[in-house]
C-alpha positions in Angstrom: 42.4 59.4 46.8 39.7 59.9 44.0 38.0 56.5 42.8 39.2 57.2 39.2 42.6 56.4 40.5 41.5 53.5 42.3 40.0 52.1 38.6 43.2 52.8 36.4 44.3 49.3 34.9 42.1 47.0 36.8 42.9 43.5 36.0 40.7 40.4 37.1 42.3 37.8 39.4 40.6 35.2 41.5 38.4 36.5 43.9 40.3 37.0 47.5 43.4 36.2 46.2 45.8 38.2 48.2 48.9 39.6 46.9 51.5 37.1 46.8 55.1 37.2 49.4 58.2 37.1 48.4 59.8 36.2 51.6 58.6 32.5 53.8 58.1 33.4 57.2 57.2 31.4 59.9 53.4 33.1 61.7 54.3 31.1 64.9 54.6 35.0 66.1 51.2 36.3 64.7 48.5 35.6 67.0 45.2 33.8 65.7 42.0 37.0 64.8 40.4 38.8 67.1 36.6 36.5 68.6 33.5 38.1 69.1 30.9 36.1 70.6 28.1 38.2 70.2 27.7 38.0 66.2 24.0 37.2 64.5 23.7 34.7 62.5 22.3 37.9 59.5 25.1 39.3 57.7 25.8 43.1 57.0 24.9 44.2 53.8 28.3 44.7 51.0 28.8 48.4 50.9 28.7 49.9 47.6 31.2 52.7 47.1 30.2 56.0 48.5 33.1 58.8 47.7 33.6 61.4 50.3 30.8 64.4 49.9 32.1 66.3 53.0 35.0 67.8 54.7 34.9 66.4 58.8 38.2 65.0 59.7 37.6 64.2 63.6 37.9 60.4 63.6 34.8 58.5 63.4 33.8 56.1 66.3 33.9 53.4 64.3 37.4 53.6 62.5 38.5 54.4 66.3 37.1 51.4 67.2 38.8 49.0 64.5 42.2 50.5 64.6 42.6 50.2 68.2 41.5 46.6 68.4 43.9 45.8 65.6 46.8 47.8 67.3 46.3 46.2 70.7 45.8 42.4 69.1 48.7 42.4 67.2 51.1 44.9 68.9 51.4 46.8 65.8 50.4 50.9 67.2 51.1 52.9 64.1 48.5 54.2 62.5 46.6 57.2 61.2 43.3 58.5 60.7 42.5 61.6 59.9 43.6 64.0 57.0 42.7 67.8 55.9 40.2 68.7 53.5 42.3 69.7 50.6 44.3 66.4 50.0 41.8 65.7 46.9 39.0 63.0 47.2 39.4 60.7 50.1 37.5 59.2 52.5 40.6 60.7 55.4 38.9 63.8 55.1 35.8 62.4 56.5 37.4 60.7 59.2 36.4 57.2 57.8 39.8 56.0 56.4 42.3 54.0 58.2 45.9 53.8 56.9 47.8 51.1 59.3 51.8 50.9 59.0 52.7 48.0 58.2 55.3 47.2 55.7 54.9 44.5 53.0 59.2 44.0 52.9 59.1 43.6 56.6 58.9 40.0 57.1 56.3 40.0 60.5 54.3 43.2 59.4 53.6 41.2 56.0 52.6 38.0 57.8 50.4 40.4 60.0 48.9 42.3 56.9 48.0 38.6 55.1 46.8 37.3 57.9 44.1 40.0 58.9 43.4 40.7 55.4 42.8 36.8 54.7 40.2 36.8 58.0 38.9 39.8 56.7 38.1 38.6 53.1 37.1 35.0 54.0 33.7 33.5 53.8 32.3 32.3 56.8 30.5 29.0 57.8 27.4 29.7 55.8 30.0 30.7 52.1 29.0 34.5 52.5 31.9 36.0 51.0 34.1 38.6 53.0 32.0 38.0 55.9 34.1 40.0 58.7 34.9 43.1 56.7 31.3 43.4 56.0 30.3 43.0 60.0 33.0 45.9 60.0 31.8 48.2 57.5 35.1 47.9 55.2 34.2 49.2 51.7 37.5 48.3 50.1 41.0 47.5 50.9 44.4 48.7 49.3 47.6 47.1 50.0 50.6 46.3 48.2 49.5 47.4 44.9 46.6 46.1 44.8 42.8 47.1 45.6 39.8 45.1 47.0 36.1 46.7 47.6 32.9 45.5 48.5 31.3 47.3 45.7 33.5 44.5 43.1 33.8 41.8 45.2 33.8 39.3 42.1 36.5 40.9 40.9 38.7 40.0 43.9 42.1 41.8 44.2 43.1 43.9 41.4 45.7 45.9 40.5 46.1 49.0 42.1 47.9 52.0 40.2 47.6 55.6 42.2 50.5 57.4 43.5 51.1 55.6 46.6 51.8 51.9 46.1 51.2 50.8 49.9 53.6 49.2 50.5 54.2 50.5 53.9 50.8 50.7 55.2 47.2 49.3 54.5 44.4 51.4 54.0 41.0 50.4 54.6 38.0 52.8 54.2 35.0 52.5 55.5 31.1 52.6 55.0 29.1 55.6 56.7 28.2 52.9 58.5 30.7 50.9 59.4 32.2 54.3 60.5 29.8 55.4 62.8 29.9 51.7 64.3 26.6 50.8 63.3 27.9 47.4 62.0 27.5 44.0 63.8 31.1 43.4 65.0 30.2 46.0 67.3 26.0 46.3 67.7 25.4 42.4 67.4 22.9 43.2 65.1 23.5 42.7 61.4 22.8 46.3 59.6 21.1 45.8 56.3 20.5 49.1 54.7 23.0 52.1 53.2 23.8 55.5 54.4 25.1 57.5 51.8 26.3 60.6 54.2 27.2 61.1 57.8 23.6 60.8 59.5 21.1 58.1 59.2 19.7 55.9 61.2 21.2 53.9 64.1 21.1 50.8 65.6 20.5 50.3 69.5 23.9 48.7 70.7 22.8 45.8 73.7 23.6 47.6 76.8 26.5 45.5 78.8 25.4 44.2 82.0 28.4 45.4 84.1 31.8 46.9 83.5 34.4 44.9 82.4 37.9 44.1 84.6 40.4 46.2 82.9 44.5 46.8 83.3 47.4 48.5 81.8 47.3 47.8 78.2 43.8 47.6 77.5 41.5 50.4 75.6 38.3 51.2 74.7 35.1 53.1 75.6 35.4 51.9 78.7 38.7 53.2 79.5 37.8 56.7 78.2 35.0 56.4 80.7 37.2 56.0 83.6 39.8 58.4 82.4 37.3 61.3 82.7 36.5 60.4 86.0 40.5 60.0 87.2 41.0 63.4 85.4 43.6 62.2 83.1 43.6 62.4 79.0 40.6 60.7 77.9 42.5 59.1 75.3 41.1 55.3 75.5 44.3 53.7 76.2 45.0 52.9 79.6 48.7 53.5 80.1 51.0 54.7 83.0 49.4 58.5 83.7 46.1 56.6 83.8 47.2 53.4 86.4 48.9 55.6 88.8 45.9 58.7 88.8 43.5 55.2 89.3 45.6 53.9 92.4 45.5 57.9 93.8 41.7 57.4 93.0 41.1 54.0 94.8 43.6 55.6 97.5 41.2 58.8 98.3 38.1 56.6 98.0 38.4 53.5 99.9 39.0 51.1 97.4 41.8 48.6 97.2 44.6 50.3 95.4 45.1 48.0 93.0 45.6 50.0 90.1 42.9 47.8 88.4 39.6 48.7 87.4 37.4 45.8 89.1 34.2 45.7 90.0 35.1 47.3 93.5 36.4 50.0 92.0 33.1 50.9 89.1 30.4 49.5 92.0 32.2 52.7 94.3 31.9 55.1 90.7 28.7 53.9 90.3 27.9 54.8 94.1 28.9 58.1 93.8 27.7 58.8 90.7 30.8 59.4 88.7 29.6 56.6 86.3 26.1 55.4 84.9 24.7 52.0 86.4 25.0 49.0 84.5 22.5 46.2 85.1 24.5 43.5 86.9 26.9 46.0 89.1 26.3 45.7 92.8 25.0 48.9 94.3 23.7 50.0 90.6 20.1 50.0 91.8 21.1 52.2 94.4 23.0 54.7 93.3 19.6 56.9 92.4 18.4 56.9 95.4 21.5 57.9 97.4 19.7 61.4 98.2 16.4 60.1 98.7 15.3 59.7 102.1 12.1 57.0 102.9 10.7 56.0 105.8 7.1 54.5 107.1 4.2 55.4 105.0 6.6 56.4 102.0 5.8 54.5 98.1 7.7 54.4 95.0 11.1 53.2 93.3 13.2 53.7 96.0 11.5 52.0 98.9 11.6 48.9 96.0 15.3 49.6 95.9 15.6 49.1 99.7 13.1 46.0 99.7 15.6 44.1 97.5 19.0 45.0 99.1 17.0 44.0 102.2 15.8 40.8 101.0 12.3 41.2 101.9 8.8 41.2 99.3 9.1 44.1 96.8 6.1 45.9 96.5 7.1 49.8 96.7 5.0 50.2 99.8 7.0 51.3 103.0 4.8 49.2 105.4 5.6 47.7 109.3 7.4 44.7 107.5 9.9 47.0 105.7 10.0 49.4 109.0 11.0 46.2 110.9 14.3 45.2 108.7 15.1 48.4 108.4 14.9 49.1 111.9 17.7 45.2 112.2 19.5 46.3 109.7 20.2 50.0 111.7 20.7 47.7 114.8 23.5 45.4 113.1 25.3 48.1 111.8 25.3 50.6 114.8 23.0 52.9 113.0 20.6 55.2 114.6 17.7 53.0 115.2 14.6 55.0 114.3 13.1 53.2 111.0 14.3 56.4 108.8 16.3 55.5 105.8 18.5 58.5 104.8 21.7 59.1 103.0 23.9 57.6 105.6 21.9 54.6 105.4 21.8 54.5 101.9 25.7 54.4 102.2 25.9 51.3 104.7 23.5 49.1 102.5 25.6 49.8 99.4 28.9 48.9 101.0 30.4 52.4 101.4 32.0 54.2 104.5 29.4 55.2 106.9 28.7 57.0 110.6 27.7 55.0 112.9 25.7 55.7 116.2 27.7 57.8 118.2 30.5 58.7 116.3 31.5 62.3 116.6 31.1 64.7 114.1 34.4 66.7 112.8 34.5 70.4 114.5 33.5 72.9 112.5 36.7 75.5 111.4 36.7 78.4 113.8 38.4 81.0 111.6 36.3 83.8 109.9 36.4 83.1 106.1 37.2 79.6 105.0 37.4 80.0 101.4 41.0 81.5 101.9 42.0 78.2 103.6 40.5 75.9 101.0 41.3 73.1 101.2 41.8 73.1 104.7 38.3 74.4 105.9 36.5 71.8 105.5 39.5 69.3 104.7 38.8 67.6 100.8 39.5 64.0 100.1 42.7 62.4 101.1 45.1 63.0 97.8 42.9 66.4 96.8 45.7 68.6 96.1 46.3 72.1 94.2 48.2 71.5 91.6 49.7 74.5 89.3 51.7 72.0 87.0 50.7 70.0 84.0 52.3 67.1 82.1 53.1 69.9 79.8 55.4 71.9 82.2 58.1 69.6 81.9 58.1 69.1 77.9 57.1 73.0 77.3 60.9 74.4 76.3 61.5 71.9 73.9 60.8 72.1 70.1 59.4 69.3 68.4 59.8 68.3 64.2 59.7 65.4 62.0 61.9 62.7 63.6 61.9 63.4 67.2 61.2 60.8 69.5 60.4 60.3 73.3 58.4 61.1 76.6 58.0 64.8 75.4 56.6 63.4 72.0 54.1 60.7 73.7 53.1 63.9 75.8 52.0 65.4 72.7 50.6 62.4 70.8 48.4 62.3 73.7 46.2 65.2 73.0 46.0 65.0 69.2 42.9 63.1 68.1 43.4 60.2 65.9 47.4 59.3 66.5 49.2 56.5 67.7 51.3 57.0 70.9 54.6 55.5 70.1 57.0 58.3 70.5 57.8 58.9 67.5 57.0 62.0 65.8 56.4 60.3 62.0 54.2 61.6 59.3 50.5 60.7 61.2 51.8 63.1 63.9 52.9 65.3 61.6 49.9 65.9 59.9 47.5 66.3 63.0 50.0 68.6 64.3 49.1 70.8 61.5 45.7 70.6 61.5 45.8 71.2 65.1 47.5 74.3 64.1 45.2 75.2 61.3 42.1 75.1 63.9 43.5 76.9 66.6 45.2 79.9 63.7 48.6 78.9 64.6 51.2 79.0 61.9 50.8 75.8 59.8 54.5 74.4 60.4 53.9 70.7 61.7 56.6 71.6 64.1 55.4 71.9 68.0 57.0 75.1 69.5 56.2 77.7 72.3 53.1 78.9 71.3 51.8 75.5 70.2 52.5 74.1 73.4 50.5 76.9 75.1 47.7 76.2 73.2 47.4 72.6 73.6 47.9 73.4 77.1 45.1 76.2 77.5 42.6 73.6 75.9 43.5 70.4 78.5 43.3 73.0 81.1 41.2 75.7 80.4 41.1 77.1 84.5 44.9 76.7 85.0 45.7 80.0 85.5 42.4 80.5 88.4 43.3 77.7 90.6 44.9 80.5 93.1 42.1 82.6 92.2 39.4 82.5 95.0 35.5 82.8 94.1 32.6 83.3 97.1 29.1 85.0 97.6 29.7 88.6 96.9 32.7 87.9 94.2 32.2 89.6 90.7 33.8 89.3 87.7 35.4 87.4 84.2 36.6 84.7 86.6 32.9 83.9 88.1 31.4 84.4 84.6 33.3 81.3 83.9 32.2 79.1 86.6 28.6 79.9 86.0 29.0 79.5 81.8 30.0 75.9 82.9 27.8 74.9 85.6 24.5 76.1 83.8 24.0 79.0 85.8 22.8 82.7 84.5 26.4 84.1 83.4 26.2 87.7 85.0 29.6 87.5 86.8 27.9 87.9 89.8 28.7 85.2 92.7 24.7 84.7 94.2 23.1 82.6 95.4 22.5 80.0 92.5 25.8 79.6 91.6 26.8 79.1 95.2 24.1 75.3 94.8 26.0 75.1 91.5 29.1 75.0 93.1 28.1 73.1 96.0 26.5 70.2 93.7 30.1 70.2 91.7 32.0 70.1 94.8 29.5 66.8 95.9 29.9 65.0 92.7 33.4 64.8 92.8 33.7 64.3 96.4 34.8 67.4 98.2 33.8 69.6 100.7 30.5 71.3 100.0 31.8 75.1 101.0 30.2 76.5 97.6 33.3 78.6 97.2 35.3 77.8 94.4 39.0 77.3 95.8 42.0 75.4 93.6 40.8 71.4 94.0 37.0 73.0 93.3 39.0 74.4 90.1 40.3 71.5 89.2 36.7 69.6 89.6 35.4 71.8 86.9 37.8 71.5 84.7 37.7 67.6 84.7 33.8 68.0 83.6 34.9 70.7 80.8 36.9 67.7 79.7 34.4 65.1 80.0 31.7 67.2 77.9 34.6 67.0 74.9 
């Protein structure tokens, strides 16, 4: 909505006065704001008002951010982001507006409204006005007929006269910067300068010092982080699809299946490099150095690695002392004794499955061509299975409008950026639905039939229709131009020798067999990296 509307009639009342209720209810139910231990003692600067200047719907990180740690702290889910480009003026078409449903005649949504809006617009110890919707990025406020900015903070509420009086949502826009999350709620750092357009500048966010312990119910970053490594929606919340592909996960990897993300389960990502290090996360200093082999007479990063998980003096230099506990440490744990520290090594210092002396390997497959046994020759990963159904095949044949509500609605809330999932196919839903249709030159309905369907299918899984379709040395072809347009490899549809170490390297980092043929669960790997890169 243009900032001319936003003016009409404005009245001055007392500064952070908010609009008043008409109904007494008890906020026994509403839980106290959201705490952040990691603010500055600097504030972020007030943002003045900067009108949208171009069209880029996709959500911004920030707004993301905000609406999901209001949804999840209050229970309240419904909310929208994103709007197309010709709706007039309006910071939704940037991807930097928020509208949250709550309604001021409901009795608990108005108590939850008041009482984030009131922690929002309240000084903090030191009297600087609006001090948590500035560490936000919040450029102004409208609710209930009224309209709040940074830009006019002495002014406090005034009266707010456009079309819509919101009274069933509240609709906060955001800074460039608050949008982009450059503020101090998230960064820790407080952001004093302006950015009148989607670049800028950026603030180095502190770097956590190890993954957090997350369950059903939580969201975030994090979450999204994990998801791409189960190979489920990265979507951010961690939900049902997400606790059941993580127990499968822990299952096939030799983790407790607890169907928690703990620390057992990122230190054995970390270990096989499904997820980045973080400083504090056992096994994080070895992960690098998993391939690396080092023994007597060999220098550098990883031999200081080894010094430290072996307790002795760190000085990068392979020498008799280090040759001596490695040479114990092979003894204790029925290793090879011979001083040389390889991959199999590397595995029993950081805790994972290991061969020891003696054990046998598995027999090599006998039969002529193992690609058209995948996945039996070699076998993959307990749970690895081919799969030629999505959580779309079940939902597929029905038609979905304005009003519906259920599984086959959460399915599709799932895919489309920006939308609460809450099964219920309101306006927010609508609305991406259409711009998803618009995108992807679909008929602009807001209705989800056949062809939609297909589409949002096709673009969750892209290789669907080749996981029966068998690539090895020799093959030709659309199908193996694919595999090497993904995996970095020259794209001349010819299956050689590169895209067989392509292959083989994709096949390691998700834990199969390294056959370098590309079979159905090698098909599935791909695809979950496709996703990932998103």
């Amino acid at each position: 909505m243009s900032r001319s509307v936003r003016m009409v009639g404005a009245v001055l009342i007392p500064a952070f006065a908010l609009p008043v209720a008409t109904t007494s209810v008890a906020r026994a139910a509403v839980p106290n704001p959201p705490t952040n231990n990691n603010l500055p003692s600097g504030l972020d600067i007030a943002s003045p008002y900067v009108p949208q200047s171009v069209c880029d719907p996709e959500a911004k990180p920030g707004v993301t951010a905000f609406a999901r740690l209001m949804a999840n702290h209050y229970d309240e889910f419904n909310y929208g982001i994103s709007r197309n480009c010709n709706a007039g003026l309006t910071e939704h078409s940037e991807g930097r507006a928020l509208d949250w449903m709550l309604n001021a005649y409901d009795p608990h949504e108005r108590e939850v409204a008041d009482s984030v809006i009131s922690w929002l617009l309240a000084p903090d110890s030191q009297g600087r006005p609006a001090a948590m919707a500035r560490r936000f990025g919040v450029m102004y406020i409208i609710w209930n007929r009224q309209i709040w900015g940074t830009y006019q903070m002495d002014a406090g509420w005034r009266p707010y006269n456009g079309v819509s009086p919101h009274t069933d949502h509240i609709h906060f826009s955001f800074s460039w910067d608050g949008a982009m999350q450059r503020t101090s709620w998230w960064t820790g750092k407080p952001w004093t300068s302006v950015t009148r357009g989607p670049g800028g500048p950026t603030v180095p966010v502190t770097p956590p010092k190890s993954y957090p312990t997350l369950r059903e119910g939580a969201s975030g970053p994090d979450v999204v982080l994990a998801q791409k490594v189960l190979g489920v929606t990265a979507d951010g919340a961690f939900g049902p699809a997400t606790k059941s592909a993580l127990i499968s996960w822990q299952k096939r990897n030799g983790v407790k299946a607890t169907g928690v993300l703990d620390s057992a389960t990122w230190n054995r990502m970390i270990l096989l490099g499904e997820v980045p290090a973080r400083g504090d996360d056992k096994g994080g200093a070895l992960a690098p150095h998993m391939k690396t082999s080092v023994r007597l007479g060999s220098s550098g990063e990883a031999v200081k690695a080894l010094q430290r998980e072996l307790k002795i003096t760190v000085d990068g230099q392979f020498g008799p002392a280090t040759d001596r506990a490695v040479r114990e440490f092979q003894k204790a744990k029925q290793l090879r004794v011979d001083g040389f520290v390889t991959q199999n090594v590397w595995k029993a210092l950081a805790g994972l499955d290991y061969k020891k002396n003696g054990t046998k390997p598995k027999p090599k497959p006998t039969h002529k061509h193992p690609e058209l046994h995948e996945p039996k020759a070699p076998a993959p990963p307990k749970g690895a299975t081919v799969k030629t159904t999505t959580e779309f095949s079940q939902v597929k044949s029905q038609v979905l409008a304005a009003g519906a509500r259920g599984g086959a609605v959460k399915a599709l809330q799932r895919v489309l950026p920006g939308v609460s999932v809450d099964g219920v196919y309101g306006s927010t839903t609508t609305t991406a639905v259409r711009s998803f249709q618009r995108t992807h030159d679909l008929p602009v309905t807001g209705i989800v039939d056949g062809d939609t369907w297909d589409q949002l299918e096709r673009l969750e899984y892209p290789f669907l229709k080749y996981r029966k379709t068998v690539l090895k040395p020799g093959s030709t072809g659309y199908a193996v131009t694919l595999v090497q347009r993904y995996l970095g490899v020259r794209a001349d549809g010819k299956f050689g020798g590169p895209t067989q170490d392509a292959v083989k390297a994709l096949q390691g980092r998700h834990g199969l067999a390294r056959t370098g043929y590309v079979g159905g669960v090698t098909w599935q790997a791909l695809e979950r990296e496709v996703r990932a890169r998103r």
